[in-house]
C-alpha positions, 0 to 999 in steps of 0.5 A, a space after each residue: 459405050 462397052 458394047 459386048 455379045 452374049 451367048 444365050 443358047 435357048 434362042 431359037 425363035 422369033 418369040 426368044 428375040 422379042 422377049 429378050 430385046 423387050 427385057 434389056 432394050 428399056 434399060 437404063 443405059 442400054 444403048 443397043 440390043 440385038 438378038 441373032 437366031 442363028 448366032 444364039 447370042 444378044 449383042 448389047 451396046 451400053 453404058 457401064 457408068 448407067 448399068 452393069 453387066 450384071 444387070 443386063 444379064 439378069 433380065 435376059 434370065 428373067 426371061 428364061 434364058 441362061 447366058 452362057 459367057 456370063 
């Protein structure tokens, strides 16, 4: 497992952390995802055998969120 955290400065609400845990959680591979508020950024525990980065950064921007570090 590669875990990695990701800034996503849009985040600012409880609806931000739903929607974004709800995108990458159900992912294959996806281990962990976790949003913080107050840190604006989404820790992810996940398999890159299973599933790229890439992909996991894309369904955040799906949401309508553009991570920063990526």
């Amino acid at each position: 497992m590669t875990q990695t955290t990701l800034s996503v400065p849009d985040i600012s609400c409880g609806h931000c952390k739903t929607s974004i845990e709800g995108a990458v959680k159900p992912l294959a591979g996806v281990d962990t995802a976790e949003v913080s508020i107050d840190d604006r950024n989404v820790d992810v525990t996940y398999d890159p055998s299973k599933i790229d980065l890439g992909d996991i950064i894309t369904a955040i921007s799906d949401q309508g969120y553009e991570v920063e570090n990526a």
